[in-house]
N, C-alpha and C positions, 0 to 999 in steps of 0.2 A: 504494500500500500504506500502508498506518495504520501509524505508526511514534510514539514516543517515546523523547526522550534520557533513556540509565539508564548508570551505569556500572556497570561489569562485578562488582565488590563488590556489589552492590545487584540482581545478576539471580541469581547463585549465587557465594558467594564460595569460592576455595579454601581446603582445610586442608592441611598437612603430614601427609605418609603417618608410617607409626611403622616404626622399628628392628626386623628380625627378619633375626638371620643365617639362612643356610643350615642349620648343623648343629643350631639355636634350630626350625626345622619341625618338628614334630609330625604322624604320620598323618592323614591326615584330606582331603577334598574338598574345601575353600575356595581357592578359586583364590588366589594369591598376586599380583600387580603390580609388574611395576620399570615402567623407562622403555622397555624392549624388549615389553613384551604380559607373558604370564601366566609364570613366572617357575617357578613351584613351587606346592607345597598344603599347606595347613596344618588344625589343625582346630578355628581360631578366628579369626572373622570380627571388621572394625573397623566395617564398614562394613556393617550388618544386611539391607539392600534395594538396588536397584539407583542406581547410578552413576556418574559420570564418571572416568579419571582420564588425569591430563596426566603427561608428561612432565617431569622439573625439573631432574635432571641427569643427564649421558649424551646418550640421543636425545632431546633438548630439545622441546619443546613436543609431543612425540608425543600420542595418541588415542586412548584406548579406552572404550567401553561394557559395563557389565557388569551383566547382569540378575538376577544374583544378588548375594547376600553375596559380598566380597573383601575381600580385607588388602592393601592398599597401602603399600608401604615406605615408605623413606625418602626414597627417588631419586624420588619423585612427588608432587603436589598428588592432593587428592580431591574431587569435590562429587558430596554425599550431598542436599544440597536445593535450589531455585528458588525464589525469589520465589511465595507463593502465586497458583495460578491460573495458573501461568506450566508449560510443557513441558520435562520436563528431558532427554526426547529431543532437542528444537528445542535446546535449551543446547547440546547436544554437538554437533550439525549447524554452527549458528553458530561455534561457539570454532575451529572446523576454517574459518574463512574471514577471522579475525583478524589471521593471520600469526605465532601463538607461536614458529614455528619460526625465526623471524628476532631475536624477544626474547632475544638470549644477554646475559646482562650481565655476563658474563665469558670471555675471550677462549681465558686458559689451562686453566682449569675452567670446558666451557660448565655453563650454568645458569640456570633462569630466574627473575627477581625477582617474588616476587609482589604485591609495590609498584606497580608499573608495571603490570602485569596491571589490577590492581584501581581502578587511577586509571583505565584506561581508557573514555571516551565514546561511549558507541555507541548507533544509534538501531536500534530495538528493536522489533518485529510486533507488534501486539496476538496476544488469545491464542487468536482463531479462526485467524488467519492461522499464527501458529504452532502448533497441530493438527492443518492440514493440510496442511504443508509435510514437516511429522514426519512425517503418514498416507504421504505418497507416497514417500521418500523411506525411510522403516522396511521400504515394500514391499520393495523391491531388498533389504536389509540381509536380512529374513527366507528372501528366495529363496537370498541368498550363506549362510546360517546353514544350511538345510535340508540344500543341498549340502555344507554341511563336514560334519554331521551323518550322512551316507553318506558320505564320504569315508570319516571314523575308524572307522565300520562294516564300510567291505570294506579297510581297513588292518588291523582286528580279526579278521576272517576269514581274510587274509594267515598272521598271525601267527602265530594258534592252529592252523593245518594243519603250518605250520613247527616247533612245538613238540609236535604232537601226534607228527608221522614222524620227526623230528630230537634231541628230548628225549625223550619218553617213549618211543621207538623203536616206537610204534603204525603205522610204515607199511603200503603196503597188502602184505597176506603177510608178515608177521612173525612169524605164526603159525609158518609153512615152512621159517624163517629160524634155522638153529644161532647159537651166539655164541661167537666164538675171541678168547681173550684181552680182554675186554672190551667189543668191536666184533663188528658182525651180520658174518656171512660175505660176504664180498665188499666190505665195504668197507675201505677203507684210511684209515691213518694220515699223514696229510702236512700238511706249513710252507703254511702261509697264503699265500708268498710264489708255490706251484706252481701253484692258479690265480688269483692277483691281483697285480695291477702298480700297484706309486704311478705316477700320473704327475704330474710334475714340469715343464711346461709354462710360462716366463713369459708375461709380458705388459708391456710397455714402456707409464705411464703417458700419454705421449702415441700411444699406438696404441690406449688403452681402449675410446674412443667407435666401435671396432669391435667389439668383444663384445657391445654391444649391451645387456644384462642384468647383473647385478653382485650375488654373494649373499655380503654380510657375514658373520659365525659369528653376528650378533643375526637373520638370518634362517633358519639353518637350524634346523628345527624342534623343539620336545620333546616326547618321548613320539608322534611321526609321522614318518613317512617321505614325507610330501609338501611338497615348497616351493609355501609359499602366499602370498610374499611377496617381494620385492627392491626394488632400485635401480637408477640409470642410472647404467652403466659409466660414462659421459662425465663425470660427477659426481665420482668417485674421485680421488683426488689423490696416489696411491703407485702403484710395480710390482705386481702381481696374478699369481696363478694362471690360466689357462684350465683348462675343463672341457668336455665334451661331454657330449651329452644321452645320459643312462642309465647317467651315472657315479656312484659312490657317492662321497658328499661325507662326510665328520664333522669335527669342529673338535679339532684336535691339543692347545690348554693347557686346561691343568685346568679354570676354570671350564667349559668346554665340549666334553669329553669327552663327553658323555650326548646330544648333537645330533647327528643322523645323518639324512639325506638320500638319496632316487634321486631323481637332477636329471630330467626332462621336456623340458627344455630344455639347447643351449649358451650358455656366459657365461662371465665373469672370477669369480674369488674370491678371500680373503682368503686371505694368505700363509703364515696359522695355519689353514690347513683341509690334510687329508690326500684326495687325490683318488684314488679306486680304479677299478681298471678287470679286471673279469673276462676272465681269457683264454680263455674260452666263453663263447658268450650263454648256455647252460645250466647257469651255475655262477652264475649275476646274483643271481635270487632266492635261494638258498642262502646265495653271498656278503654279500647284504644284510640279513640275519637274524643272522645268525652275529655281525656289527660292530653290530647293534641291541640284541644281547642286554646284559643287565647283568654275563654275565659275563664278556666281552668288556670293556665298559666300565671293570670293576671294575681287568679284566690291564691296560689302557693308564693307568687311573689310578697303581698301583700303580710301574707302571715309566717312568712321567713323569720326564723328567730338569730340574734348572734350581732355583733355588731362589728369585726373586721373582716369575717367571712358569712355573711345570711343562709342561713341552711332552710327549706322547706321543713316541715315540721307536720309528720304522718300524722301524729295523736291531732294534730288538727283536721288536714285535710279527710283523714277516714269519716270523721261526722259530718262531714259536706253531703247534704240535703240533695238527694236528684231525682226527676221527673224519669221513671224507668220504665219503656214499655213493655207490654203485656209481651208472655214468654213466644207464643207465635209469630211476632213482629219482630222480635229479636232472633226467631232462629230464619225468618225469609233475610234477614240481614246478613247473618251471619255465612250464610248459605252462598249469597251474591258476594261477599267480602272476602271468604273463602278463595272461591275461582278466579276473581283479580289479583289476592296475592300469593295464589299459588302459579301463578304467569309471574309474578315480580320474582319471585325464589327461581325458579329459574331461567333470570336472565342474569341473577345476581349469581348464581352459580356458573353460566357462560363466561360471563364477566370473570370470573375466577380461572379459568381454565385461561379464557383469550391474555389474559394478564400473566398466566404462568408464561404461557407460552414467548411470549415478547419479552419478556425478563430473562428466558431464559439468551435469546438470541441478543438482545442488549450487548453485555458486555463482549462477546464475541465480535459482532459486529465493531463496537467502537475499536477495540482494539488492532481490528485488521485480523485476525485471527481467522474470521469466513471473509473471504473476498466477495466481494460485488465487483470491484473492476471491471468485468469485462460481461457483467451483465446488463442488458436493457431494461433501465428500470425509470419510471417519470411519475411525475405527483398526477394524480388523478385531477383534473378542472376543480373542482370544487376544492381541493385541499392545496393549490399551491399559494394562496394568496396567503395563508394561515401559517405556512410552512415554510416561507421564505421569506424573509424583509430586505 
């Protein structure tokens, strides 16, 4: 493979992301960046076109690409350009085989130096080679994009059936349906606590690397109800939660109140996550709408206890009052909520495999290791605009 020494300043250099609190967001689409993925939205962009951005402090050297305009905080580097003629897809591919996650250069506050970054020496593809390392390589990224892309599609169909029977009380025959005291006839008023169970399950940090899987609160999702990400239990280095698959996950302190999860899998979890468990399968999907909602969110924010970290507080939210419908309404729910995300579990499963797969050819590929050279390889029409700057 054709290579030249460049150092990493001189192929795309980072910038410091900018300062935007929380309650500083403004309405708006622009996806927002920390060092955990997309953060929030806002409705002014730093960053005009697509870009990289790393990790700086917190999850240290983490990865993202974003093919749109984003705001990058402050907890991140950005690179908005490459070297002319040079890939700024290949840039993000590359910087992912460097090892930034090892660059901490600080022990108590990880963090990464962008001194050191940018001194570094590295021998570098010319820019047909990197073209087509990006072209194959983008492929798998667009197949995993498609599928989250229907993911959030039939999480969006999930949702709006739940709101349509649930909130607007459009279920089916409601027409038929008198209202006594507030609530359609036949259903009842009851504590959150009658069909859901915290479970409270440890996990002994030398018995993790049995759990297998490991979902931080920086993994449980926003604005989605699918884990689409984790860690190797074995990796952990405190006591943990257990969880079983089809448990409802969300994160008890205030910054992450608004993350809420149905696990697909079993695994350990963070000690600040509240683990729910329906006492019917046919109260699951009901259950996990009802804790998705914002104004559920709103109640646990509100009655969060603790004053440098606010923790949700179960002995309160279990006596939360709710309008529950009658168990036939709940199982036509459950039945329809079933079949959408049992289509979400396995794309989130493809996604697993399509990602093995592309990881595994990753560092071969960067390396020269499998040639492309002398392969005919070109970005698909729609992926070169994204793929090249």
């Amino acid at each position: 493979m054709k290579a030249i020494a460049l150092k990493i300043a001189d192929i795309g250099p980072f910038n410091y992301g900018k300062s935007l609190a929380e309650n500083m967001r403004l309405l708006g689409h622009i996806p927002v960046y920390g060092s955990s993925g997309i953060c929030g939205y806002h409705n002014e962009s730093v960053v005009k076109n697509a870009g990289i951005i790393v990790g700086r402090k917190g999850n240290v050297g983490s990865l993202y690409f974003s093919k749109e305009p984003f705001f990058p905080i402050d907890t991140v580097f950005y690179v908005d350009q490459v070297k002319k003629g040079f890939s700024l897809k290949f840039y993000y591919y590359f910087l992912s085989q460097i090892g930034l996650k090892s660059m901490n250069s600080d022990a108590a506050v990880p963090g990464l130096n962008r001194n050191w970054v940018h001194s570094l020496k590295v021998n570098y593809p010319d820019e047909s080679i990197q073209n087509k390392v990006a072209a194959i390589l983008s492929a798998y990224d667009e197949l995993i994009e498609n599928n989250q892309r229907r993911i959030a599609l039939l999480e969006k169909m999930a949702e709006e059936i739940y709101r349509e029977w649930f909130v607007r009380l459009r279920f089916p025959g409601y027409e038929r349906v008198k209202k006594g005291k507030g609530v359609p006839e036949g259903w009842e008023v009851r504590t959150l606590a009658s069909f859901a169970s915290e479970i409270k399950k440890g996990i002994k940090k030398k018995n993790l690397a049995d759990a297998g899987r490991y979902l931080g609160l920086e993994h449980i999702p926003r604005r989605s109800i699918s884990i689409k990400e984790w860690a190797t239990a074995s990796t952990v280095d405190s006591d943990k939660l257990l969880f079983q698959d089809r448990d409802i996950l969300f994160g008890k302190i205030r910054p992450y109140l608004h993350k809420v999860a149905l696990a697909h899998f079993s695994g350990a979890c963070s000690s600040d996550t509240i683990v729910l468990r329906p006492k019917e399968k046919f109260y699951e999907g009901y259950l996990l709408f009802t804790v998705f909602s914002d104004t559920f969110i709103e109640l646990a924010t509100v009655a969060s206890k603790g004053t440098k970290m606010p923790r949700a507080d179960w002995g309160f939210l279990k006596q939360l009052e709710l309008a529950v419908p009658d168990v036939k309404l709940l199982k036509m729910f459950q039945t329809k909520f079933e079949l959408l995300f049992s289509q979400i579990v396995n794309l989130l499963r493809a996604n697993e495999v399509l990602t093995a797969s592309r990881d595994l050819l990753l560092p071969r590929l960067i390396s020269g290791k499998l040639s492309v050279e002398h392969l005919d390889i070109q970005f698909p029409p729609g992926m070169e605009e994204s793929a090249c700057v």
